[in-house]
C-alpha positions in Angstrom: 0.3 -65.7 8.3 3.1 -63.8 10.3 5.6 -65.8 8.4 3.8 -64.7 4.7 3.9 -61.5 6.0 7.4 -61.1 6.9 8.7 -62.8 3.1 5.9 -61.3 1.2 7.4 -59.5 -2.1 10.8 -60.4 -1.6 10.9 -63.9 -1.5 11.8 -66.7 1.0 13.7 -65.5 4.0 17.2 -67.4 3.7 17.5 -65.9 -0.1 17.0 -62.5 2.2 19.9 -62.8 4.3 23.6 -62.9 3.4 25.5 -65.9 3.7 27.8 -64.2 5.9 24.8 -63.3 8.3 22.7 -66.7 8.8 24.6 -67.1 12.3 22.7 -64.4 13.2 20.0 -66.8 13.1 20.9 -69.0 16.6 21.1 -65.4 18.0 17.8 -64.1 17.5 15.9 -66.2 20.2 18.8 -64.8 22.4 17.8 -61.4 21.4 14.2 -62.2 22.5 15.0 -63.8 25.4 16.9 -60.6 27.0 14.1 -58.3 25.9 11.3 -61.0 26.8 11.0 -59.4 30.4 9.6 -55.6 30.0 12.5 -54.6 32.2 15.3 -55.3 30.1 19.0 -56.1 31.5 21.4 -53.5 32.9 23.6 -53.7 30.4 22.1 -55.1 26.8 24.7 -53.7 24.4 27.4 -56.2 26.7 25.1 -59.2 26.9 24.6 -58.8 23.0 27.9 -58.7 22.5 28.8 -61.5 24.1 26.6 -63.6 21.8 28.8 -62.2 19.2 26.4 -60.2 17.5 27.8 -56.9 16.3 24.7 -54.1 15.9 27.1 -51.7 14.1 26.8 -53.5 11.0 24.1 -51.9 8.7 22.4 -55.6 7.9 22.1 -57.0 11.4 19.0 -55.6 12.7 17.1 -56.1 9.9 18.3 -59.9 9.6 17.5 -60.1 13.3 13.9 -58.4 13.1 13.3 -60.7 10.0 14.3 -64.0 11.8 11.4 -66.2 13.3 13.5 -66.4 16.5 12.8 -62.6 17.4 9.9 -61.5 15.0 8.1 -64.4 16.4 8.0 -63.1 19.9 6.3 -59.0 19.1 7.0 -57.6 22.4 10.7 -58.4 22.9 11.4 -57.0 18.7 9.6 -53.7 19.2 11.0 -53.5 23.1 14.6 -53.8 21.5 14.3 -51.9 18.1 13.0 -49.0 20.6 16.5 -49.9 22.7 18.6 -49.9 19.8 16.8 -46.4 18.7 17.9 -44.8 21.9 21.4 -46.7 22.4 24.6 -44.5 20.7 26.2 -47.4 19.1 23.5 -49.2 17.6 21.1 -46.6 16.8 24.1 -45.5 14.1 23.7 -48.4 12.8 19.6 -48.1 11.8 19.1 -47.7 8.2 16.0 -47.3 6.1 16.0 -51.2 6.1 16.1 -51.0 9.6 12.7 -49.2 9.9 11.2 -50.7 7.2 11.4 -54.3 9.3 10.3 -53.2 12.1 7.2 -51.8 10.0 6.6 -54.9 8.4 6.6 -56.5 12.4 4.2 -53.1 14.0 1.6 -54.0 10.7 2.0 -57.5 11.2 0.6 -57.5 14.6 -1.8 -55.0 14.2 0.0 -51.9 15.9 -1.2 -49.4 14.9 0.4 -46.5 17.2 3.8 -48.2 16.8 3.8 -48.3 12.7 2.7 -44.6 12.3 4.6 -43.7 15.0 7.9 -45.2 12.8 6.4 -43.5 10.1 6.8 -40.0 11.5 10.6 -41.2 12.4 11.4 -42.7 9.5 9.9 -38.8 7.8 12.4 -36.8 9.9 15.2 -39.2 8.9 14.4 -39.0 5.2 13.5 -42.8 4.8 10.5 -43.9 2.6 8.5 -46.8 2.9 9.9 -49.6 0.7 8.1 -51.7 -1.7 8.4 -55.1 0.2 7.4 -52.8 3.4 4.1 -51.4 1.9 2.8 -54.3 0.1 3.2 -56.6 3.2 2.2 -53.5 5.7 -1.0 -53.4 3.4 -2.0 -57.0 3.5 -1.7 -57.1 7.1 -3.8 -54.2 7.8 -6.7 -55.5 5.1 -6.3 -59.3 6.7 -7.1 -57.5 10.1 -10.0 -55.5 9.1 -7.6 -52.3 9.5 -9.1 -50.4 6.3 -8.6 -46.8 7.5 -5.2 -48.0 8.3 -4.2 -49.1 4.6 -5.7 -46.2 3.1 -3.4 -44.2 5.0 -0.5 -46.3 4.2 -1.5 -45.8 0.6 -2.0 -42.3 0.8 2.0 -42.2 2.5 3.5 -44.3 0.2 2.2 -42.3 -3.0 3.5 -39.1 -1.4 6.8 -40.8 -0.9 6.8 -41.8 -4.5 5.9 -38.3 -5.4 8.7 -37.2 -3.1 11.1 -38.9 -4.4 10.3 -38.8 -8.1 10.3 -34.8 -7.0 14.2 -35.2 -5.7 15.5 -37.3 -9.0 14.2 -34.4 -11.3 15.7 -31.8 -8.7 18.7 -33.7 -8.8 19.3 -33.8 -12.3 18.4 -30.0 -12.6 21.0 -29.5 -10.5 23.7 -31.5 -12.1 27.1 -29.7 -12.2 28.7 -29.7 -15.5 25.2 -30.4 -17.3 23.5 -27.9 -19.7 20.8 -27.3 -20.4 20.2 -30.0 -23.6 21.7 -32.4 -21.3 19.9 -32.1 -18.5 16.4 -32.5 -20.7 18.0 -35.6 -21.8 18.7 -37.0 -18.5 14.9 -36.0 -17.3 13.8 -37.9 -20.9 15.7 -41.2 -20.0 14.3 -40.9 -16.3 11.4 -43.5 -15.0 10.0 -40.0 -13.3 6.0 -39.6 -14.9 5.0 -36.1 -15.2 1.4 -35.7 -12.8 0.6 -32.8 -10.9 1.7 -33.6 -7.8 5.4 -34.0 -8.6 5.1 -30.9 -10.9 4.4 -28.9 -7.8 7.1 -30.3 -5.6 9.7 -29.7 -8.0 8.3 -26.2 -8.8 8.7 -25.8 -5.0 12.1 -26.7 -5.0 13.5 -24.6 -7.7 11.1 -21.9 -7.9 14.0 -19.6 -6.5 16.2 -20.4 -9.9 14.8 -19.3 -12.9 17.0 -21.4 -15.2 16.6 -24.8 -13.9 12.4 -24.4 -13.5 12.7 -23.4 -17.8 14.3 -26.6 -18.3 12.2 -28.5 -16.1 8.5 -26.7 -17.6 10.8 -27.4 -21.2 10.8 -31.3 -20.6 7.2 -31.1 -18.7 5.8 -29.8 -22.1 7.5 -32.4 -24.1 6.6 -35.0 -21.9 3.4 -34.9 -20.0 0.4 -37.3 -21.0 -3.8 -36.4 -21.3 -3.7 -36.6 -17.7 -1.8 -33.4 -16.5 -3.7 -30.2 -15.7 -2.3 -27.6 -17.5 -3.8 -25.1 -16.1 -2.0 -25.9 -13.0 1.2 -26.3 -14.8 0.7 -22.8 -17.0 0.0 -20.9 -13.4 2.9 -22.6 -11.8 4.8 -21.3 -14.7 3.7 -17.6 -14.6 4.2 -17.5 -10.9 7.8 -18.7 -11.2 8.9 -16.9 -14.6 6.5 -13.9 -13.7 10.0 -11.7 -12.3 12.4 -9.3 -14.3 15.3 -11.8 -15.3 13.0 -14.2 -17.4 10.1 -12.0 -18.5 10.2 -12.9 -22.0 9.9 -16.1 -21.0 6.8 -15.0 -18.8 5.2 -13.2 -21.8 5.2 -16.7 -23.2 3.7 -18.1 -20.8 1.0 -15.9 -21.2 0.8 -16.1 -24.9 0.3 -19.9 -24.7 -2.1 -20.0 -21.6 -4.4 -17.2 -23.8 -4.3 -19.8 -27.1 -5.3 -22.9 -24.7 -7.6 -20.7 -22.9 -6.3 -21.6 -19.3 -7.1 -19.1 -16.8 -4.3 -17.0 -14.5 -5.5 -17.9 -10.8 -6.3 -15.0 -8.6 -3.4 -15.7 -6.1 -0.7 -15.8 -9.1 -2.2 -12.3 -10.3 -1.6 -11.4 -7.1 1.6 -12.3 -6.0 3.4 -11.2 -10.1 1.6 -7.8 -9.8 3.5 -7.3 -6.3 6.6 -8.5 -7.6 6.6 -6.7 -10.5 5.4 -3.4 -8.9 8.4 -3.6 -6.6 10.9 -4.0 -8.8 9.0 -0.9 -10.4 8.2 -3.1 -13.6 5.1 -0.9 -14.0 4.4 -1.4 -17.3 4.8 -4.9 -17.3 2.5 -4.8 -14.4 -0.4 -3.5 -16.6 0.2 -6.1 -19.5 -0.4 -8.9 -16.8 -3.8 -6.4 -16.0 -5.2 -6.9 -19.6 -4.1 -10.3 -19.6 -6.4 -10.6 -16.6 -9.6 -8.9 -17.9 -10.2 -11.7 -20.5 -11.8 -12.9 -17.3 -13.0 -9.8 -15.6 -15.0 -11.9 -13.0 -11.5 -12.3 -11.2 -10.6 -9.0 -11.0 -12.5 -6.4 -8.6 -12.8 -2.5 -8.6 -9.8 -2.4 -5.7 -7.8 -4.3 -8.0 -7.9 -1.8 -10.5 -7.7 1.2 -7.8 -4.8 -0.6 -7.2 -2.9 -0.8 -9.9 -4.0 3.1 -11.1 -2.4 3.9 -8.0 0.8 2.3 -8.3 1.2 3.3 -12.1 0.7 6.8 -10.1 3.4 7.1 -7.5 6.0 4.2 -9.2 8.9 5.8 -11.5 8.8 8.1 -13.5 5.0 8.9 -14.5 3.9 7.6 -17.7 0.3 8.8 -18.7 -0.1 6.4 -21.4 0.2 3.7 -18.4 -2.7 5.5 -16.5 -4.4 5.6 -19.6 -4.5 2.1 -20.7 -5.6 0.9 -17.2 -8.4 3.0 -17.3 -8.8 1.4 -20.9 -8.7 -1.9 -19.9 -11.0 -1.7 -16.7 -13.8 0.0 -18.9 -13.8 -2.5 -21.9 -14.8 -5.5 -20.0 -17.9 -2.9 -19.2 -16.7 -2.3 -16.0 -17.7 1.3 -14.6 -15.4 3.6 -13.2 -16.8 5.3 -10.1 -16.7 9.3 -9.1 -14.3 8.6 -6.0 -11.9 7.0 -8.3 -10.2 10.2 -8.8 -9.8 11.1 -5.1 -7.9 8.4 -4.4 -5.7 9.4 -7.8 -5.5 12.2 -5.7 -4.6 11.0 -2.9 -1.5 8.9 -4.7 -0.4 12.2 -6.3 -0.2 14.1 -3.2 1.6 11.2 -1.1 4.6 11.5 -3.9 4.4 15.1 -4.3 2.8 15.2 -7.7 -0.2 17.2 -7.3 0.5 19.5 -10.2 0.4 16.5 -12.3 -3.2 16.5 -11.5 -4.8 18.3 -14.4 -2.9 16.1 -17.0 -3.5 13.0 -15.0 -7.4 13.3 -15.1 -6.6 13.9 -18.5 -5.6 10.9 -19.1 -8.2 8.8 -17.8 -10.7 10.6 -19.6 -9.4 9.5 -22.4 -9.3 6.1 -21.2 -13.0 6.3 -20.9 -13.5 8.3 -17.3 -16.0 10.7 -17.2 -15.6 13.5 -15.1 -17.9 16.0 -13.9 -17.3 19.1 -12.6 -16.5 18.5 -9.5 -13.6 16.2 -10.5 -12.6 19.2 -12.5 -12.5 21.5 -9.5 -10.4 18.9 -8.0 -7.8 19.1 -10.4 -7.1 22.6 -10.3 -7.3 23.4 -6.8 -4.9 20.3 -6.2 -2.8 22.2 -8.9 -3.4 25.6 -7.1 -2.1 23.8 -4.1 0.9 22.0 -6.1 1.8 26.1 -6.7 1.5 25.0 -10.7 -0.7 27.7 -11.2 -0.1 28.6 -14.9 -1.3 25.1 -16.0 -4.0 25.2 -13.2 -5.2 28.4 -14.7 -4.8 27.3 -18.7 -6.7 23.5 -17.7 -9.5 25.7 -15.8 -10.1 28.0 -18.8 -10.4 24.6 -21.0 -12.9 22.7 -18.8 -15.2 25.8 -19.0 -15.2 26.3 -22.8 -16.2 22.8 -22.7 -18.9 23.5 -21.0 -18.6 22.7 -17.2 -19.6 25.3 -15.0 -17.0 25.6 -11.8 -17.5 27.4 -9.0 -16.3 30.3 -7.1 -13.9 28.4 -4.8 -11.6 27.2 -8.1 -11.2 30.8 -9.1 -10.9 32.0 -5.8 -7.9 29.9 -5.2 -6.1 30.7 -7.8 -6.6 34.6 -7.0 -5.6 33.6 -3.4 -2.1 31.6 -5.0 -1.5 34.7 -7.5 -1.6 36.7 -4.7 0.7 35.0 -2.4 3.1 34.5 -5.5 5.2 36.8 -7.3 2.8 37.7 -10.2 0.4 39.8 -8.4 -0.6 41.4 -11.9 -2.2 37.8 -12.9 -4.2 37.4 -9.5 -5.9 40.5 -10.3 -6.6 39.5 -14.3 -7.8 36.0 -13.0 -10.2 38.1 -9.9 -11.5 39.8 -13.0 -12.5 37.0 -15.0 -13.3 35.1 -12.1 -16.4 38.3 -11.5 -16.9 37.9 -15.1 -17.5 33.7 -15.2 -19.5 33.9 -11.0 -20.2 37.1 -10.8 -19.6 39.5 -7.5 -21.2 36.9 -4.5 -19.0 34.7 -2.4 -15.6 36.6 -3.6 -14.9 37.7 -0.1 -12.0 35.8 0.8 -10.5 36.3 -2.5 -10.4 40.1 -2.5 -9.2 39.8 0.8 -6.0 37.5 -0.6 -5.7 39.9 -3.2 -4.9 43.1 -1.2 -3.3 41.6 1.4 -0.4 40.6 -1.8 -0.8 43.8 -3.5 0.0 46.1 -0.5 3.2 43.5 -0.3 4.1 43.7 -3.7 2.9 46.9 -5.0 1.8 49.3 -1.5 -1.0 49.6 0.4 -2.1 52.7 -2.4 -2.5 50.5 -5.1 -4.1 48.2 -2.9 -6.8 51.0 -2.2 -6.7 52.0 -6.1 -7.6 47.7 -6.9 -10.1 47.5 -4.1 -11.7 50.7 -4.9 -12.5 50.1 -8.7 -14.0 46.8 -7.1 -16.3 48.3 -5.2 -17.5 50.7 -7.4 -16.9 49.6 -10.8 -17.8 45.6 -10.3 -20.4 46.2 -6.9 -18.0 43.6 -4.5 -18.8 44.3 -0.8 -15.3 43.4 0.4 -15.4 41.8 4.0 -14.8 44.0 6.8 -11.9 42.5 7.9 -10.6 43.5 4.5 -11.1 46.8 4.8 -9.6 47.0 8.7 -6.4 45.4 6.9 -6.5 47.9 4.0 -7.1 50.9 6.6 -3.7 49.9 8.8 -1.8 49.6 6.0 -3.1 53.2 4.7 -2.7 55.0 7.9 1.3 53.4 8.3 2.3 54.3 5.0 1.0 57.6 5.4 -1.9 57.9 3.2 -4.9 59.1 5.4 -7.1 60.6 2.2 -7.5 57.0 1.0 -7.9 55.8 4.2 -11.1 58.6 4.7 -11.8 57.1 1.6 -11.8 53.3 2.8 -14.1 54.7 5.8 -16.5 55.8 3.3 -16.8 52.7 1.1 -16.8 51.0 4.9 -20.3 53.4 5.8 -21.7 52.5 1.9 -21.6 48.8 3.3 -23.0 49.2 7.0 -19.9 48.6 8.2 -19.3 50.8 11.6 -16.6 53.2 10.9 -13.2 51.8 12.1 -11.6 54.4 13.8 -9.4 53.0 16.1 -5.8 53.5 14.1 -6.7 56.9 13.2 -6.7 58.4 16.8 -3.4 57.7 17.8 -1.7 58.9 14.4 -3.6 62.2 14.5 -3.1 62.8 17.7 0.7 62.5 17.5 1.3 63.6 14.2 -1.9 64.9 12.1 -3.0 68.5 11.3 -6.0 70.0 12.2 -7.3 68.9 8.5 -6.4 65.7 9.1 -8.7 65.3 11.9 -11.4 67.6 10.3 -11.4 64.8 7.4 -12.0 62.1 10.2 -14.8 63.7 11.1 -16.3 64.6 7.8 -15.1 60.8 6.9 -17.1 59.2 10.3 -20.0 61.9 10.1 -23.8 60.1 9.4 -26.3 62.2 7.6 -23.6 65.1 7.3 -23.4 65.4 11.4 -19.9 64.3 12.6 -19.9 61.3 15.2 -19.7 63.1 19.5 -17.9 60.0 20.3 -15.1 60.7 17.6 -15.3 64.2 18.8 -14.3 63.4 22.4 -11.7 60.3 21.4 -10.2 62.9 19.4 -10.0 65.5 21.9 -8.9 63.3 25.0 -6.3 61.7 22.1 -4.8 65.0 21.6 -4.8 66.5 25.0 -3.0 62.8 25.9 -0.4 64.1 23.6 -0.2 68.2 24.4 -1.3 68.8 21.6 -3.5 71.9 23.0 -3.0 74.4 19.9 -4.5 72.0 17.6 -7.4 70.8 20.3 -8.2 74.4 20.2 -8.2 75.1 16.6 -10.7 72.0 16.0 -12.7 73.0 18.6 -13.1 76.6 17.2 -14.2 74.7 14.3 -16.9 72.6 15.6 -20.4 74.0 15.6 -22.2 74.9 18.8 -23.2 71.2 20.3 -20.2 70.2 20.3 -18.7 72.9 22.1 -21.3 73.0 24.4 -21.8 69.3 25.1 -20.8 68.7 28.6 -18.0 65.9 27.4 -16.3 68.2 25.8 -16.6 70.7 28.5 -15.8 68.5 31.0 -12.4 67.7 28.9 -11.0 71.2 28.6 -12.4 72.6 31.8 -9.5 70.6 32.9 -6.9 72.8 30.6 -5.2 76.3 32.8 -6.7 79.1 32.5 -6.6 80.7 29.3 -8.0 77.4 28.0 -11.4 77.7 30.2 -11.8 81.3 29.7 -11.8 80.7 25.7 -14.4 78.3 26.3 -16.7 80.4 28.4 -15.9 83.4 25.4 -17.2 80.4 23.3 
């Protein structure tokens, strides 16, 4: 049987060997002999030399693993082939022939670890299991009840084949000098059959050049029988052509899988969309998106979130772009959720187009979004922030004569922007229609915004004039801290009459009279009418405050001011002079002072 085994599928063993080599014969049992004992001689490379048998020559070992003399005796062939792997000189000499004898030997006998364990060397070397190898490798393993065995042998040897059918296409793809009609003519005249497997191995290899995987899906097309999934060929295309150098080529690819109705896998979507988004190929990007939709099942909301968000922040932006995504998404009947737009948003802030927002939501309404007010709000306070506030204001007034109803906080912050801006004129039309649209509650922080940029822009008097016709005319209760601001700014300009005046609107409010920054200025500087109009500006149900009296009084002696004490004092009716504060405060004045109190 060993014998059979050995000459199976290439004939009887002398037509094997070359003339030249049938001394080799004699030598073989001298071969086994020295590798008979498991602890082979010191020095085998000499003692096989000296039976004048030279390992260097590509044909010896496998004549010698072939000969009964050695192949007959198992242990002493696989003890040397395993020498002559590790010795310098003769393991140059191992060829694929080489391996493949000592294969035929390892199956022969039933070794299993040894023959895969060749196989994995004869891998890393680039050798493949020969024909004569296999078929006599396979008998032995089915003669020995080794089925598990074969199968994987038959499994190894097709991948080999594939392999190596894989490596002739490559190699004619790569022919120098060859174009393009040549090479198709060269694949054509090949013994390579187009299958899947070998499809994918080539595609593997030449993925990374454009022009050799056209000619190669060229001649696939021409050539491939009932057998080859195309929609495995089709998606191995896309994925290879899908980049900016052979897009029309790409768009044909598509054109041809949509008339055969092959589907575009998930994971080639996938990896084109990437590669087209960052070469900024945006629009191309979106084509491959409604290519996609034909089979909506494969695409999911973060897909489309996705894309919207690149089309967003990629290039220049092109609204038709954002439009036709939105499109496509909604006619496969998929809806578009609320928080779609904050994450618009959130694309548009990251690249600094905020004030892009209004015409952006825009834009996917008329790609079928449908959003309600609060996506409206959205928009213009992310253009109020974006400082686009002419379009902010012009979108808001739109959305309302359509019919939404916004609220306080979108008008409020474009008053607040107005204000902080140049145009302080507009902040004050827009807090006007802003009272006319939401009337007077909530407008607190506004107004506040308001004077703050008036007094820059225009003085703290027109400030008092705006805030004033507020109050009365449109019944705002400014906050308190508004009118402490407003009250300042009065006083350090110079203008106390307003500033009575702010103390009034103040009391009309409930607001405690803020008296703090009028002290110290009258004191210094003010008349005695100046402090009669605190008074009259602080008093509550027309009696002037005791405790402004004496602040006033202790203010003004602070600052020597006696003549003008005095004077105000004359002035004051009876309880004041009389109360024991006030007593106590000038008693403390020389004498002339104290005696015109006790004349008092």
């Amino acid at each position: 049987m060993l014998r059979a085994a050995l000459t199976s599928g290439g004939g009887r063993l002398p037509a094997l060997l070359p003339r030249h080599h049938a001394r080799l014969l004699s030598s073989s049992s001298t071969i086994a002999s020295l590798f008979s004992d498991p602890t082979p001689p010191a020095d085998p490379a000499a003692a096989i030399q000296s039976a004048g048998v030279d390992l260097s020559h590509p044909d010896t070992v496998p004549a010698l693993l072939l000969d009964p003399g050695l192949s007959g005796n198992y242990p002493a062939a696989s003890r040397f082939f395993s020498w002559a792997a590790s010795d310098p000189a003769a393991k140059a000499a191992l060829n694929s022939r080489s391996f493949n004898s000592m294969l035929q030997l390892a199956a022969a006998h039933g070794d299993a670890d040894r023959f895969w364990s060749l196989v994995a060397s004869m891998r890393s070397r680039g050798y493949g299991i020969s024909k004569p190898a296999f078929r006599a490798a396979s008998e032995s393993f089915r003669a020995k009840d080794m089925a598990r065995d074969a199968d994987l042998l038959q499994e190894a040897f097709a991948a080999h084949g594939r392999n190596a059918a894989a490596a002739e296409v490559c190699k004619i793809l790569r022919a120098p000098g060859k174009d393009d009609t040549q090479k198709l003519a060269m694949l054509s005249e090949s013994s390579v059959e187009v299958t899947d497997e070998p499809v994918a191995l080539v595609v593997e290899k030449v993925g990374q050049f454009p022009q050799q995987a056209m000619v190669f899906f060229q001649w696939v097309e021409q050539s491939a029988g009932a057998g080859i999934s195309w929609g495995k060929v089709y998606n191995l295309m896309a994925r290879v052509l899908g980049r900016e150098d052979c897009i029309e080529e790409f768009r044909e690819v598509l054109r041809k899988m949509k008339s055969k109705g092959l589907e575009m896998d998930r994971d080639v979507y996938v990896t084109v969309t990437d590669r087209f988004l960052k070469r900024k190929m945006v629009e191309d990007a979106v084509d491959l998106f409604r290519f996609m939709t034909s089979r909506p099942e494969k695409l999911s909301r973060d897909d489309f979130i996705f894309l919207l968000k690149k089309v967003l922040v990629t290039g220049d932006l092109d609204l038709k772009l954002v439009t036709r995504v939105l499109r496509y998404y909604r006619h496969v009947g998929s809806r578009v959720k609320d928080s779609a737009f904050d994450s618009v948003l959130k694309s548009l802030r990251s690249v600094g187009r905020l004030g892009e927002s209004g015409r952006v939501l825009k834009a996917m309404q008329e790609g079928g979004f449908e959003p309600d007010s609060a996506d409206h709000e959205k928009a213009v306070l992310a253009m109020c922030d974006a400082g686009n506030l002419e379009e902010a204001r012009n979108y808001l007034t739109g959305v309302e004569e359509s019919g939404h109803k916004l609220g306080p906080k979108v008008w409020s912050c474009l008053v607040q922007k107005y204000s902080l801006g140049e145009n302080v004129d507009m902040a004050v039309s827009c807090f006007h229609e802003m009272l006319e649209k939401s009337g007077n509650e909530n407008v607190g922080s506004a107004l506040e915004a308001l004077v703050s940029g008036l007094h820059k822009k225009k003085g703290a008097k027109e400030a008092f004039k705006v805030l004033k016709n507020m109050v009365t005319e449109k019944a705002v209760v400014p906050w308190q801290t508004t009118y402490k601001y407003l009250i300042h700014k009065l006083i350090r300009q110079g203008h106390l009459k307003p500033a009575f005046e702010v103390l009034g609107l103040m009391k009309s409010h409930g607001y405690p009279p803020f008296v703090d920054p009028f002290i110290p200025h009258i004191s210094k500087s003010g008349t005695l009418d100046d402090a009669l109009g605190l008074l009259n500006a602080t008093s509550l149900r027309g009696l002037p405050s005791r405790i402004v009296y004496v602040r006033l009084f202790q203010a003004l002696f602070k600052e020597e001011r006696h003549e003008v004490a005095q004077q105000l004092l004359s002035q004051s009716r009876a309880s004041i002079q009389n109360h024991a504060d006030i007593r106590d405060i000038f008693s403390k004045l020389e004498e002339p002072v104290a005696a015109a109190l006790a004349e008092g």
